[in-house]
LUMBA-955656 format. One record per atom (N, C-alpha, C): residue number from 1; residue in three letters; chain; atom name; x, y, z. Coordinates in pm, whole numbers, plus 50000, padded with zeros to 5 digits. Example, Ala and Ser with C-alpha at 12.3 -4.5 7.8 and 13.67 -1.06 7.14 Angstrom:
2
+-----+-----+---+----+-------+-------+-------+
:   k :   r : c :  a :     x :     y :     z :
+-----+-----+---+----+-------+-------+-------+
:   1 : Ala : A :  N : 51319 : 49431 : 50780 :
:   1 : Ala : A : CA : 51230 : 49550 : 50780 :
:   1 : Ala : A :  C : 51320 : 49670 : 50780 :
:   2 : Ser : A :  N : 51285 : 49775 : 50708 :
:   2 : Ser : A : CA : 51367 : 49894 : 50714 :
:   2 : Ser : A :  C : 51290 : 50003 : 50787 :
+-----+-----+---+----+-------+-------+-------+
END
This chain:
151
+-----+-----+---+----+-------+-------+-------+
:   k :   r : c :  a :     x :     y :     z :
+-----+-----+---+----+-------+-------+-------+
:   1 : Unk : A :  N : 47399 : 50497 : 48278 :
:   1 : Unk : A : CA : 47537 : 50468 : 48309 :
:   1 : Unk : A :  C : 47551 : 50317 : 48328 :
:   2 : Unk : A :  N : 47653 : 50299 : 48289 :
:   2 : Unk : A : CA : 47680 : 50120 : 48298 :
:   2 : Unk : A :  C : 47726 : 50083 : 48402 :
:   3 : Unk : A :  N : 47674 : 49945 : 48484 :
:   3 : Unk : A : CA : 47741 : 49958 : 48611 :
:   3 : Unk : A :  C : 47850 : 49753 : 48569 :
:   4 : Unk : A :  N : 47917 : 49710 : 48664 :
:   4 : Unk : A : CA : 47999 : 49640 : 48652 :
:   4 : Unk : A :  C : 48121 : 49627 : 48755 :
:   5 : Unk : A :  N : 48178 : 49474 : 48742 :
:   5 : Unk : A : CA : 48324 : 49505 : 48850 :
:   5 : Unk : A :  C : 48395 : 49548 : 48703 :
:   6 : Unk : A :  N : 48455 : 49624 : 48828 :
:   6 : Unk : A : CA : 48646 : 49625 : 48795 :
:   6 : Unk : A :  C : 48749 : 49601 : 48842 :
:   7 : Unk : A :  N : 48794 : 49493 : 48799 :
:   7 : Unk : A : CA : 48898 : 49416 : 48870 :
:   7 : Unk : A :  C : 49036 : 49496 : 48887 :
:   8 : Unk : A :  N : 49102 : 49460 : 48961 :
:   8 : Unk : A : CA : 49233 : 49505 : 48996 :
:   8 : Unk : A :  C : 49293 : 49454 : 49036 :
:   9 : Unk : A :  N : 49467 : 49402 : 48966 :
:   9 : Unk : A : CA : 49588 : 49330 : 49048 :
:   9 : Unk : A :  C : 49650 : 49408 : 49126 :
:  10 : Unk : A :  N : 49706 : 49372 : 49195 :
:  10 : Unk : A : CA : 49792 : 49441 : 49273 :
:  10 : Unk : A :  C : 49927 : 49319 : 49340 :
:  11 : Unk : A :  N : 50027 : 49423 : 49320 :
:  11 : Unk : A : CA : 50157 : 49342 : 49367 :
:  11 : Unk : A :  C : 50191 : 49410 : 49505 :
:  12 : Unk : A :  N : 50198 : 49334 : 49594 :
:  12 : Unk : A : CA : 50157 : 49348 : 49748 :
:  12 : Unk : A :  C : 50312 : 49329 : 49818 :
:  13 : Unk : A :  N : 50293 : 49326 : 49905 :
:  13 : Unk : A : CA : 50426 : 49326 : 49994 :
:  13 : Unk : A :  C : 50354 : 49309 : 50154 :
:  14 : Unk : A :  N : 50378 : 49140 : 50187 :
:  14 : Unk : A : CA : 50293 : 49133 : 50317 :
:  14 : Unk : A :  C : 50321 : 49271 : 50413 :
:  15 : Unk : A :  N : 50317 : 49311 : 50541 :
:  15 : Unk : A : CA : 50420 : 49375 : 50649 :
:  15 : Unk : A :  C : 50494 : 49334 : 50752 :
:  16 : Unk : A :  N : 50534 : 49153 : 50729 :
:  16 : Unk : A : CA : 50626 : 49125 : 50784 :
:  16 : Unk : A :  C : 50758 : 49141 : 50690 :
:  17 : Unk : A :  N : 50726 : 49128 : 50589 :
:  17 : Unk : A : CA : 50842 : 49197 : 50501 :
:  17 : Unk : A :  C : 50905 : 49327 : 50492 :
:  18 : Unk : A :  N : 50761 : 49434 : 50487 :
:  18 : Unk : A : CA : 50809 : 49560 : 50502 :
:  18 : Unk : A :  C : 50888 : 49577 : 50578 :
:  19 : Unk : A :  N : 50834 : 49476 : 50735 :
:  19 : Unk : A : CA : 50917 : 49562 : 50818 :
:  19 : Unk : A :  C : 51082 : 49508 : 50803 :
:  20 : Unk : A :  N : 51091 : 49398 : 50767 :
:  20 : Unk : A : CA : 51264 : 49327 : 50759 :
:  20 : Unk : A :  C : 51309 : 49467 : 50671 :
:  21 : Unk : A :  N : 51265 : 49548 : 50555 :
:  21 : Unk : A : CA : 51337 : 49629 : 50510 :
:  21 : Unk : A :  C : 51371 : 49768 : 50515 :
:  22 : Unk : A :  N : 51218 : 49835 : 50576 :
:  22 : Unk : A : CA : 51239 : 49959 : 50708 :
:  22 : Unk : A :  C : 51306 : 49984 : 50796 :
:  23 : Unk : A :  N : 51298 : 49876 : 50886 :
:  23 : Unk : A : CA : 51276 : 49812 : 51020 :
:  23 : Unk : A :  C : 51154 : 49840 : 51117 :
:  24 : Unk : A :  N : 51151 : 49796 : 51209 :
:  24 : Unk : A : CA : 51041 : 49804 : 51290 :
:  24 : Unk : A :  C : 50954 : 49919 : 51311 :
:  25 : Unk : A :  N : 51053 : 50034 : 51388 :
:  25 : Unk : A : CA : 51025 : 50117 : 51438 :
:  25 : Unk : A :  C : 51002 : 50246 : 51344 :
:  26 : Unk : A :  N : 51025 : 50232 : 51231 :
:  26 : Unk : A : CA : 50994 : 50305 : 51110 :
:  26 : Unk : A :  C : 50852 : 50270 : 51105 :
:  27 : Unk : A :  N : 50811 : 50130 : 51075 :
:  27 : Unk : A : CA : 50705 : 50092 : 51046 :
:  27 : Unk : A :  C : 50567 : 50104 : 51138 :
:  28 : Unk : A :  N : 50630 : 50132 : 51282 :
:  28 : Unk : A : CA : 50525 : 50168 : 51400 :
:  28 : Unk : A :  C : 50503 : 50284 : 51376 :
:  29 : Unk : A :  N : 50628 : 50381 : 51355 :
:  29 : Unk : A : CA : 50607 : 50532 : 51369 :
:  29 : Unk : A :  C : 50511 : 50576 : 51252 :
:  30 : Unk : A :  N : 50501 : 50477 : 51127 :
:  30 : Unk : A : CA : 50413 : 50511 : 51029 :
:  30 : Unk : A :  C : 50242 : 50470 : 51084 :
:  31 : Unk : A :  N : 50235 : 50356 : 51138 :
:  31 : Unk : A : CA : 50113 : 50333 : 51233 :
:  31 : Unk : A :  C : 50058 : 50427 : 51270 :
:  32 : Unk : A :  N : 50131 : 50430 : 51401 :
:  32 : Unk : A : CA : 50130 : 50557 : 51482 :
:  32 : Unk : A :  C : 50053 : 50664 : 51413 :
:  33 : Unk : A :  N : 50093 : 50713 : 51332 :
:  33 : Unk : A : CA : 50112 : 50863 : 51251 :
:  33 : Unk : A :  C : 49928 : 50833 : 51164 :
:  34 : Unk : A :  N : 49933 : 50711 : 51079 :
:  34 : Unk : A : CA : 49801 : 50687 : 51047 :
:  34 : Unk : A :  C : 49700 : 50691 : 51202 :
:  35 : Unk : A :  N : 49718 : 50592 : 51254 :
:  35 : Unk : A : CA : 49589 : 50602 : 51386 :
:  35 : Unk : A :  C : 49554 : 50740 : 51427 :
:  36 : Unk : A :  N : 49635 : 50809 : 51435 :
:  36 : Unk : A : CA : 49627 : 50950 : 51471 :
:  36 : Unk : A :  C : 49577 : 51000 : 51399 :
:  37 : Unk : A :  N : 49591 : 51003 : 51254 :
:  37 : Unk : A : CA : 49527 : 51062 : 51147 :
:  37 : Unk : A :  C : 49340 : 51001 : 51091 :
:  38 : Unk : A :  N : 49357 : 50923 : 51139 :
:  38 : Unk : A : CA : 49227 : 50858 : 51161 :
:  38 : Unk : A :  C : 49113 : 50854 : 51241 :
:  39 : Unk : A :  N : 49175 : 50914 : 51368 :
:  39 : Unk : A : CA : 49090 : 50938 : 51462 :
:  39 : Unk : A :  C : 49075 : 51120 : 51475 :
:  40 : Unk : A :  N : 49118 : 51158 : 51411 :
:  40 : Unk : A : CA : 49092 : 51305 : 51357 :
:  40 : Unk : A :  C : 48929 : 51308 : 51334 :
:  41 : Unk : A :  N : 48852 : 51405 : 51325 :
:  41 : Unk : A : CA : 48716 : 51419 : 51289 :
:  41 : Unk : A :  C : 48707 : 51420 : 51139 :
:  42 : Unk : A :  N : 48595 : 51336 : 51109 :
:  42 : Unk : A : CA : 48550 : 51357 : 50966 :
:  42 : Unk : A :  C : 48680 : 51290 : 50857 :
:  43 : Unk : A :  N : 48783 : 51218 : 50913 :
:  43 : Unk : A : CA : 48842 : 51151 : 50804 :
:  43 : Unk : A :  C : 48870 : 51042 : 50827 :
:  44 : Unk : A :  N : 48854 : 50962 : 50741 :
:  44 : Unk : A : CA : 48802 : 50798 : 50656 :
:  44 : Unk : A :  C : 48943 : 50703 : 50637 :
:  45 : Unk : A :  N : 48920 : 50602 : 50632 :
:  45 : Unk : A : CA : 49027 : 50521 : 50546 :
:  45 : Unk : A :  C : 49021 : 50544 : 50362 :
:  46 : Unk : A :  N : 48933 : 50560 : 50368 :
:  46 : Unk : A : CA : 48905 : 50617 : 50198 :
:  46 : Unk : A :  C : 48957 : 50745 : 50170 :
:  47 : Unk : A :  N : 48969 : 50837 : 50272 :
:  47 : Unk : A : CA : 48965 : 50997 : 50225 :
:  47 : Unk : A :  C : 49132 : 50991 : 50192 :
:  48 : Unk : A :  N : 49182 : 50921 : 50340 :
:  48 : Unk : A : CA : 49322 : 50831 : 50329 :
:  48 : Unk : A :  C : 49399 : 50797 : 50188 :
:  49 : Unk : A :  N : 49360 : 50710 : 50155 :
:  49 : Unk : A : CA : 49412 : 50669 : 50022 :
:  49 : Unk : A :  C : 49405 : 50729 : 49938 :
:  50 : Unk : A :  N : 49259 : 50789 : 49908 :
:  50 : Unk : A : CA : 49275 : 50923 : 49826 :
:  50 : Unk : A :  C : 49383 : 51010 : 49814 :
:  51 : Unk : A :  N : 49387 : 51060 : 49955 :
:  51 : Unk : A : CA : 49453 : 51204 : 49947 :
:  51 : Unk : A :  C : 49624 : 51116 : 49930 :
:  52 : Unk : A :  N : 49653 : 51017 : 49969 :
:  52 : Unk : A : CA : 49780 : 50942 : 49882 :
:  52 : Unk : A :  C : 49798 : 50994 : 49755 :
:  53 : Unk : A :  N : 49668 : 50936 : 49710 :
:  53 : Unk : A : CA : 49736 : 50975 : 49559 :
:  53 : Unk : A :  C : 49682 : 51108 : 49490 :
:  54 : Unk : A :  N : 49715 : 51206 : 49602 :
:  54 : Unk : A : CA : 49681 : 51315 : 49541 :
:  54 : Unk : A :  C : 49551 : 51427 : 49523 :
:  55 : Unk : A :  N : 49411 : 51311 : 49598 :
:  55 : Unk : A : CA : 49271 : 51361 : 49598 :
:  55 : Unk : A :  C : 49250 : 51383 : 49689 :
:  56 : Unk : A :  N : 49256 : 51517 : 49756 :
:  56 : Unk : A : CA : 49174 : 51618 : 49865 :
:  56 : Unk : A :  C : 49075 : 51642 : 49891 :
:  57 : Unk : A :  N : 48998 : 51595 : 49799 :
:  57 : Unk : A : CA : 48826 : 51618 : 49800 :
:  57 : Unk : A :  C : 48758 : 51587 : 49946 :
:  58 : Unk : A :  N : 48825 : 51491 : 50031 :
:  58 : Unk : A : CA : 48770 : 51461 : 50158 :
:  58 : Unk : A :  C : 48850 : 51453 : 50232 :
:  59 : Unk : A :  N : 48971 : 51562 : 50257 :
:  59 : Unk : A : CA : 49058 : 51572 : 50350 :
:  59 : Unk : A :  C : 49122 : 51680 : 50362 :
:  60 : Unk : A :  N : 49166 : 51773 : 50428 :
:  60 : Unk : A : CA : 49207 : 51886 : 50401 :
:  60 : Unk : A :  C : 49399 : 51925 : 50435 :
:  61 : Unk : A :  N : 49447 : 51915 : 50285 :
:  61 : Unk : A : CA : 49594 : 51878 : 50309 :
:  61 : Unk : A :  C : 49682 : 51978 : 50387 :
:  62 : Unk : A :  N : 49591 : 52067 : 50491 :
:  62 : Unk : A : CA : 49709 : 52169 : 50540 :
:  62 : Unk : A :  C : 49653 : 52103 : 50716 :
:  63 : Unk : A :  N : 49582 : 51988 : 50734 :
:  63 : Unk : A : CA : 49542 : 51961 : 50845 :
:  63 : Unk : A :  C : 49667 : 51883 : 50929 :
:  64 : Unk : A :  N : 49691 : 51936 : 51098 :
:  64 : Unk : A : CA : 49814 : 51863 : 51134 :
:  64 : Unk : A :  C : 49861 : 51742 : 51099 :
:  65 : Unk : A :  N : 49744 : 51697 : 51153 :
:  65 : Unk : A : CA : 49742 : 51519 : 51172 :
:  65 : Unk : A :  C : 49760 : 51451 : 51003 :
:  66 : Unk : A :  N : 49747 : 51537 : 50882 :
:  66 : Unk : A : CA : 49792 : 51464 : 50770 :
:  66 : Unk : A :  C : 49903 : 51526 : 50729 :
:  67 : Unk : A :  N : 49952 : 51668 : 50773 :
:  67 : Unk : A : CA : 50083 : 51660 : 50725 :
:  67 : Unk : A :  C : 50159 : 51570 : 50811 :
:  68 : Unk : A :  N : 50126 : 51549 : 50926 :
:  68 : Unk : A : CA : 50274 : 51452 : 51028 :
:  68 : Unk : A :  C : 50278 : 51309 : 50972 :
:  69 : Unk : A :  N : 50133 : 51286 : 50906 :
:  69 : Unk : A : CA : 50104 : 51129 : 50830 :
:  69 : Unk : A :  C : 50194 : 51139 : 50722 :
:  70 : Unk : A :  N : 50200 : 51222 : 50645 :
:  70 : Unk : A : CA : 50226 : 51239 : 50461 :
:  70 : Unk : A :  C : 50372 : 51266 : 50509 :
:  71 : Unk : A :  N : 50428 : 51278 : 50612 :
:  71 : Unk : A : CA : 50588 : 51305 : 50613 :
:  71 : Unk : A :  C : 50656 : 51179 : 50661 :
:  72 : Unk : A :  N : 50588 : 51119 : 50760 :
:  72 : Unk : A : CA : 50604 : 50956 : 50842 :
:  72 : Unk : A :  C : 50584 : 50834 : 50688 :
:  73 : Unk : A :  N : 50465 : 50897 : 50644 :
:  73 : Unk : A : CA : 50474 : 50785 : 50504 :
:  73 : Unk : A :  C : 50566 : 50786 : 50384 :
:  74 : Unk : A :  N : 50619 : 50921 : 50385 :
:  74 : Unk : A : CA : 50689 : 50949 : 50294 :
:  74 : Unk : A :  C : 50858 : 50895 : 50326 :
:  75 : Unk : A :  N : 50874 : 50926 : 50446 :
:  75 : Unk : A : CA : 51024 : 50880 : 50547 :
:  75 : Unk : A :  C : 51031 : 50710 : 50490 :
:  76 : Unk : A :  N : 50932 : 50662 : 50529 :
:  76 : Unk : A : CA : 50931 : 50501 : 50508 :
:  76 : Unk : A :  C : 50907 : 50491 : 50347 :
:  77 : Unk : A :  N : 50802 : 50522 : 50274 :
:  77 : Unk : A : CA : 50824 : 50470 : 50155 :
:  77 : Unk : A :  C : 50988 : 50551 : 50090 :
:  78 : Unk : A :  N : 51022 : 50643 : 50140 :
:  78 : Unk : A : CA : 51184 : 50662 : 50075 :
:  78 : Unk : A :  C : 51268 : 50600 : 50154 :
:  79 : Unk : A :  N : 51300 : 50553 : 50267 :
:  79 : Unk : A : CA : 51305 : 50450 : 50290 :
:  79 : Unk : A :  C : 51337 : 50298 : 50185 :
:  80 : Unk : A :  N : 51229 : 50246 : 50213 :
:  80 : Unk : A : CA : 51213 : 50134 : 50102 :
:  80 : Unk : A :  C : 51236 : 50149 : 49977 :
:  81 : Unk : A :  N : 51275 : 50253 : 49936 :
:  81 : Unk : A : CA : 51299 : 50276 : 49825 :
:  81 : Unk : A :  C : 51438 : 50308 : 49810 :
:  82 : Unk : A :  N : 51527 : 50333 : 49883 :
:  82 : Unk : A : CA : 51626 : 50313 : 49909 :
:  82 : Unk : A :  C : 51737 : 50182 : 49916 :
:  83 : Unk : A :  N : 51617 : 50081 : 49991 :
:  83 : Unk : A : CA : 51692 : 50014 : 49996 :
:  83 : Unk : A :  C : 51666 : 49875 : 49866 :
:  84 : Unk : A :  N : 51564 : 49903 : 49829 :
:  84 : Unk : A : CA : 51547 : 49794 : 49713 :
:  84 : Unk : A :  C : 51515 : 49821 : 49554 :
:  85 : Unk : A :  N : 51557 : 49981 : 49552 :
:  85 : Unk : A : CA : 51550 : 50031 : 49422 :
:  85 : Unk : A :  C : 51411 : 50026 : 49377 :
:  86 : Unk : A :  N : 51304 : 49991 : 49449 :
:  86 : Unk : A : CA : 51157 : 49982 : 49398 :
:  86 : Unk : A :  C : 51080 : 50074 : 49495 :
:  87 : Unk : A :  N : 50942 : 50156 : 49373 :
:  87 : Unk : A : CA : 50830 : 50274 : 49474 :
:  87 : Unk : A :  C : 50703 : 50158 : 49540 :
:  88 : Unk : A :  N : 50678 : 50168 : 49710 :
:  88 : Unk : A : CA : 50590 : 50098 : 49716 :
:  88 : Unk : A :  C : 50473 : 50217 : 49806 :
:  89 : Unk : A :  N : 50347 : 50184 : 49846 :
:  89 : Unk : A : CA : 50268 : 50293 : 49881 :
:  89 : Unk : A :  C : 50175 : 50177 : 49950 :
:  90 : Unk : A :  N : 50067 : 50273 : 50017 :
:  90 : Unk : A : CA : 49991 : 50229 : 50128 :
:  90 : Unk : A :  C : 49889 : 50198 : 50036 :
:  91 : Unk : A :  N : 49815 : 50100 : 50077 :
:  91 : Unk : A : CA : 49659 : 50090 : 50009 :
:  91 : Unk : A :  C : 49548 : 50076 : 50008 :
:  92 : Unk : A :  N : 49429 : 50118 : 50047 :
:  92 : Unk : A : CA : 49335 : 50105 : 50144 :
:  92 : Unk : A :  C : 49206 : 50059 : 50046 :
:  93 : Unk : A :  N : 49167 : 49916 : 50044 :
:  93 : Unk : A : CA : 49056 : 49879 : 49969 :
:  93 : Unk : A :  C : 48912 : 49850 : 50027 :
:  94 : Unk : A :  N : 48830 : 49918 : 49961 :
:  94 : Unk : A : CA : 48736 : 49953 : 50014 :
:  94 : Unk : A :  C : 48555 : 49899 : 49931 :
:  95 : Unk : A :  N : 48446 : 49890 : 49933 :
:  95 : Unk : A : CA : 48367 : 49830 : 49911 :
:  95 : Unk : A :  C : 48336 : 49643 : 49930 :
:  96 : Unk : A :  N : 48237 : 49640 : 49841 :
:  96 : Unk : A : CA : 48168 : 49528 : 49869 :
:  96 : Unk : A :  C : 48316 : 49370 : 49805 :
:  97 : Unk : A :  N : 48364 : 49434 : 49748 :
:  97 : Unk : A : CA : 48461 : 49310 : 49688 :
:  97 : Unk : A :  C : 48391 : 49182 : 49602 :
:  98 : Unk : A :  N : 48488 : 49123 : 49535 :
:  98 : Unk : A : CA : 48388 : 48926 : 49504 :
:  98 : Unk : A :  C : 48432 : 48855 : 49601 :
:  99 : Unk : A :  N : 48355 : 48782 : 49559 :
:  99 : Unk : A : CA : 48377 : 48612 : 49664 :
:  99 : Unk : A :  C : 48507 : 48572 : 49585 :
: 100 : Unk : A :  N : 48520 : 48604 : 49518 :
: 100 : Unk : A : CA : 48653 : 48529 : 49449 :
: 100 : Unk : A :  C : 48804 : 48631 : 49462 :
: 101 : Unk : A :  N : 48800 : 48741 : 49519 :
: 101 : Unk : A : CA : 48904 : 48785 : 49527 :
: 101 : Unk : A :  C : 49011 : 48769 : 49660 :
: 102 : Unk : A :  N : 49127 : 48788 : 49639 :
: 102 : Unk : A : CA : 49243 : 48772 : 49736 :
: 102 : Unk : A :  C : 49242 : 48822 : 49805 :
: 103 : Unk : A :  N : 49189 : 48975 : 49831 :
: 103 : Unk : A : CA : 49213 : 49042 : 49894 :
: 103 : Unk : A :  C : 49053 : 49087 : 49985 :
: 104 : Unk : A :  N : 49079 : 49088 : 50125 :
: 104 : Unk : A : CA : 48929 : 49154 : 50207 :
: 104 : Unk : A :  C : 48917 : 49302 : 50187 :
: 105 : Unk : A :  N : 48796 : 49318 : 50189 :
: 105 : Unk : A : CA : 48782 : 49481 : 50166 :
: 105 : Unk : A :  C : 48796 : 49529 : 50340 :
: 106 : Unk : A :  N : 48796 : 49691 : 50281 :
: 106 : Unk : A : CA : 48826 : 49761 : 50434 :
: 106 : Unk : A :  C : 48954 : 49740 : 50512 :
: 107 : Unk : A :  N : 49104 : 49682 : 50405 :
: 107 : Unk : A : CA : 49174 : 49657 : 50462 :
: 107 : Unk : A :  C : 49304 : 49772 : 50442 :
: 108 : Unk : A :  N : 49419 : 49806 : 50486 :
: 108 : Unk : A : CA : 49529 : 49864 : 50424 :
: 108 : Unk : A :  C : 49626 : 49736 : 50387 :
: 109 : Unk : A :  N : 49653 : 49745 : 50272 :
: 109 : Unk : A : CA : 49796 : 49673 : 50240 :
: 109 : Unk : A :  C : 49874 : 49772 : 50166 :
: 110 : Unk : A :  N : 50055 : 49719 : 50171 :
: 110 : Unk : A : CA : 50125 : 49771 : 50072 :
: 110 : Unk : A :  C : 50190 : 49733 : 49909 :
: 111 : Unk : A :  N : 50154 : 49810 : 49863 :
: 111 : Unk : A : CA : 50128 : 49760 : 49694 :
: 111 : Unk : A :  C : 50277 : 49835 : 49621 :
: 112 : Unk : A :  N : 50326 : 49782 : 49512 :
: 112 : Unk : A : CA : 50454 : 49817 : 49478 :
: 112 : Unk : A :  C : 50403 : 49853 : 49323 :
: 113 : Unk : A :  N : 50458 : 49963 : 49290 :
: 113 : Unk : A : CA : 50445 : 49922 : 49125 :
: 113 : Unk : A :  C : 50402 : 49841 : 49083 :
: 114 : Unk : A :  N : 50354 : 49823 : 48921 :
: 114 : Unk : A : CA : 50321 : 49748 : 48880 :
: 114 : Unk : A :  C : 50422 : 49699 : 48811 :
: 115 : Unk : A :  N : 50518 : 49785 : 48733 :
: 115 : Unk : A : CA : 50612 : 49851 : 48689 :
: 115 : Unk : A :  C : 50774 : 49792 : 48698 :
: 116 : Unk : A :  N : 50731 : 49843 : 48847 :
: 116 : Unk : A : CA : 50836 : 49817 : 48942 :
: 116 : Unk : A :  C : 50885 : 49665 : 48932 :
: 117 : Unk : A :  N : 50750 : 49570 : 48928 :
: 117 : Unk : A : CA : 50787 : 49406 : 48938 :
: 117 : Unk : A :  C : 50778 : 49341 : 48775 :
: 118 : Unk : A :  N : 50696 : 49357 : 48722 :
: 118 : Unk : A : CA : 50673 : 49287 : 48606 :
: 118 : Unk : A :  C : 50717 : 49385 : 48459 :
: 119 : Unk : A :  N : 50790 : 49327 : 48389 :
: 119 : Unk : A : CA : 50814 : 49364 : 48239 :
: 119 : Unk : A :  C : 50804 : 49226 : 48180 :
: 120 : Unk : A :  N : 50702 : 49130 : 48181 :
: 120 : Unk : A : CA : 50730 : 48995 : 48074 :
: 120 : Unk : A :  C : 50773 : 48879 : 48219 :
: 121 : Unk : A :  N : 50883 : 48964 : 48359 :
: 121 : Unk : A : CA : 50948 : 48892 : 48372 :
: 121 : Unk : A :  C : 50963 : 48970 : 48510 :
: 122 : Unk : A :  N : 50982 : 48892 : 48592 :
: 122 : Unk : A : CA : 51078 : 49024 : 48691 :
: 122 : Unk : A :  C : 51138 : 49125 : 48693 :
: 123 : Unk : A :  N : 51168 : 49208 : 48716 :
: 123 : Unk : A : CA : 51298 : 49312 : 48707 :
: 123 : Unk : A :  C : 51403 : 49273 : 48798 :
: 124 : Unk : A :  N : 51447 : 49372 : 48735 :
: 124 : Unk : A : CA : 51615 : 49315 : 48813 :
: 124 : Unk : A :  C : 51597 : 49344 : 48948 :
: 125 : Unk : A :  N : 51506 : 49413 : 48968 :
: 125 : Unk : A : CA : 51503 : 49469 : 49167 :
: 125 : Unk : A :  C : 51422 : 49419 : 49203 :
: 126 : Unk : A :  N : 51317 : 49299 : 49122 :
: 126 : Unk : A : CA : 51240 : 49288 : 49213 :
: 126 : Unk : A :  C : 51306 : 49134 : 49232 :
: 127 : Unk : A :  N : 51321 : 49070 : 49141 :
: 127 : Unk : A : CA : 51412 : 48981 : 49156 :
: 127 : Unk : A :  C : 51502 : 48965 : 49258 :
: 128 : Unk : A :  N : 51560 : 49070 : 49308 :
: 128 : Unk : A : CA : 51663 : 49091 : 49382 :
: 128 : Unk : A :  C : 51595 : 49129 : 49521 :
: 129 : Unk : A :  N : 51484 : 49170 : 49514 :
: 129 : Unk : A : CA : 51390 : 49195 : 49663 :
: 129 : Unk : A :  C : 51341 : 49079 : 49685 :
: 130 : Unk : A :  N : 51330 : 49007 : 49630 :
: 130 : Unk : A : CA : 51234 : 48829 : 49659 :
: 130 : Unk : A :  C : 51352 : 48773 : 49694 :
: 131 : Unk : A :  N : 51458 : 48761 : 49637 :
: 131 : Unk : A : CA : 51562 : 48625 : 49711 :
: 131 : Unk : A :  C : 51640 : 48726 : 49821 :
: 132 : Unk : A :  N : 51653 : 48884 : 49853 :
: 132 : Unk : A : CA : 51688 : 48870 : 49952 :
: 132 : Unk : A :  C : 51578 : 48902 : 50069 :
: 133 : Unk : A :  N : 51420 : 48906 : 50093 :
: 133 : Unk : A : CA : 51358 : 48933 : 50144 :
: 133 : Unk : A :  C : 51263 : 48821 : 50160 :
: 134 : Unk : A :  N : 51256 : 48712 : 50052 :
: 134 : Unk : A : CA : 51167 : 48597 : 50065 :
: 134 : Unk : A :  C : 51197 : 48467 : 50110 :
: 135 : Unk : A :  N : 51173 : 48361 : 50172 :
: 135 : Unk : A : CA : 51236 : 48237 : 50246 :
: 135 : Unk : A :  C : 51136 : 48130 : 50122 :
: 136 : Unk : A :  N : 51204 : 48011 : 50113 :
: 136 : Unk : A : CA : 51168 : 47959 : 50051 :
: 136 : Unk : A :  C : 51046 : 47856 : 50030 :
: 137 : Unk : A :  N : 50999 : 47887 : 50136 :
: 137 : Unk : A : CA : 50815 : 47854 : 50144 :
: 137 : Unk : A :  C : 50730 : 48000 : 50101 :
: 138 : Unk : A :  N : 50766 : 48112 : 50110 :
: 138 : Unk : A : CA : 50717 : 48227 : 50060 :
: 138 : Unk : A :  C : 50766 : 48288 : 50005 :
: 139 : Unk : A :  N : 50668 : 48367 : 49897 :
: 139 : Unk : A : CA : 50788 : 48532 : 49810 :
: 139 : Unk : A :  C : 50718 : 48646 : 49926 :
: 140 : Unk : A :  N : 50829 : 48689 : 49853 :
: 140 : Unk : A : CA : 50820 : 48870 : 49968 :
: 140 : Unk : A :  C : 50710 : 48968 : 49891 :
: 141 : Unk : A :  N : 50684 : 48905 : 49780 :
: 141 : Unk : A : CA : 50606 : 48967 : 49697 :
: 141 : Unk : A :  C : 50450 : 48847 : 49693 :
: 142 : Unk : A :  N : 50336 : 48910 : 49709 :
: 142 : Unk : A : CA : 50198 : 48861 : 49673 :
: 142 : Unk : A :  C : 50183 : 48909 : 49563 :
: 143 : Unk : A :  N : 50197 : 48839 : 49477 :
: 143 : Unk : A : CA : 50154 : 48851 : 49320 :
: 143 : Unk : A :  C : 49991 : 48855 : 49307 :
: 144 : Unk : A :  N : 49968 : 48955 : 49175 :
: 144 : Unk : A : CA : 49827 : 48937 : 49135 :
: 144 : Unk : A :  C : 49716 : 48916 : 49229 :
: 145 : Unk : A :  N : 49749 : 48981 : 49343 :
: 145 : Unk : A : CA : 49604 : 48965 : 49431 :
: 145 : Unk : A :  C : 49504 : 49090 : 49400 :
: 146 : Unk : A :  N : 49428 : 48977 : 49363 :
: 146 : Unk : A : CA : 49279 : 49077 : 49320 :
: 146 : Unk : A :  C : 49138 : 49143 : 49417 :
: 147 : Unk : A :  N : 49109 : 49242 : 49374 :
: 147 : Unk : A : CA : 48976 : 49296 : 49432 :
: 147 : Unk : A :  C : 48932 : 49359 : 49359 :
: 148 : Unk : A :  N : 48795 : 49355 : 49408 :
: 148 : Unk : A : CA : 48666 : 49376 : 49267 :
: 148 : Unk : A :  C : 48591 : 49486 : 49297 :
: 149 : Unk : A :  N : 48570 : 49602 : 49265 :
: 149 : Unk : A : CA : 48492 : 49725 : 49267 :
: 149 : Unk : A :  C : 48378 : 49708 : 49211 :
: 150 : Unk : A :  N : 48226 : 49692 : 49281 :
: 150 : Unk : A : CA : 48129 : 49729 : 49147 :
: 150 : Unk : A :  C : 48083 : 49901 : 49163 :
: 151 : Unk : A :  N : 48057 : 49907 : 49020 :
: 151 : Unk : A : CA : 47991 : 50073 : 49063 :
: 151 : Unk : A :  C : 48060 : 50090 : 48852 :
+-----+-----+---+----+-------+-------+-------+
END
């Protein structure tokens, strides 16, 4: 088997932003709802992200503490999606990483489409999420921040 990185962009969304478009207390209650789900027995920040997108293999989706997570995450990402016409999701990166990437491993950030931001160009929403969510020393959006998987 061949081993190697694999790189990955990701279009990010710090969480002082998130929260200007949630608001706060959306964004705690989603905390909240993870810590709890974390300190459950036997589940991971990895099993986490997984079972996000769908992989159960290390989590068991009828368990309290992830349905009250998967309904708190779901409130906020519809939510945000509401209000800026764009899908964004939790993201939990994990392994050894490069020295050259943007992003630290073992961390959660929130990642938006890929979709969602870039055709050639902005989209019209994301465009429209940066000038009303970004100040003009920063975008509301972290472009192209990378992390490196080997395996």
């Amino acid at each position: 088997m061949s081993m190697g990185n694999i790189e990955s962009y990701y279009q990010l969304v710090p969480e002082t932003v998130l929260k200007k478009v949630v608001g706060a207390k959306l964004l705690l209650k989603y905390k909240q709802a993870l810590t709890t789900l974390l300190k459950t027995k036997d589940v991971s920040d990895a099993a986490v992200n997984d079972a996000n997108d769908g992989d159960f293999w290390g989590l068991d989706d009828e368990l309290p503490a992830w349905v009250d997570y998967a309904a708190v995450r779901d409130e906020l990402t519809n939510e945000f999606h509401r209000q800026t016409n764009m899908s964004i999701c939790p993201l939990y990166t994990e392994g050894d990483g490069d020295c050259y990437d943007d992003l630290d491993s073992n961390q959660w950030v929130w990642m938006l489409d890929e979709e969602a931001v870039w055709v050639r160009k902005l989209t019209p929403e994301a465009e429209a999420f940066c000038k009303k969510y970004g100040t003009k020393k920063t975008s509301a959006i972290d472009f192209d921040q990378r992390f490196s998987r080997y395996g």
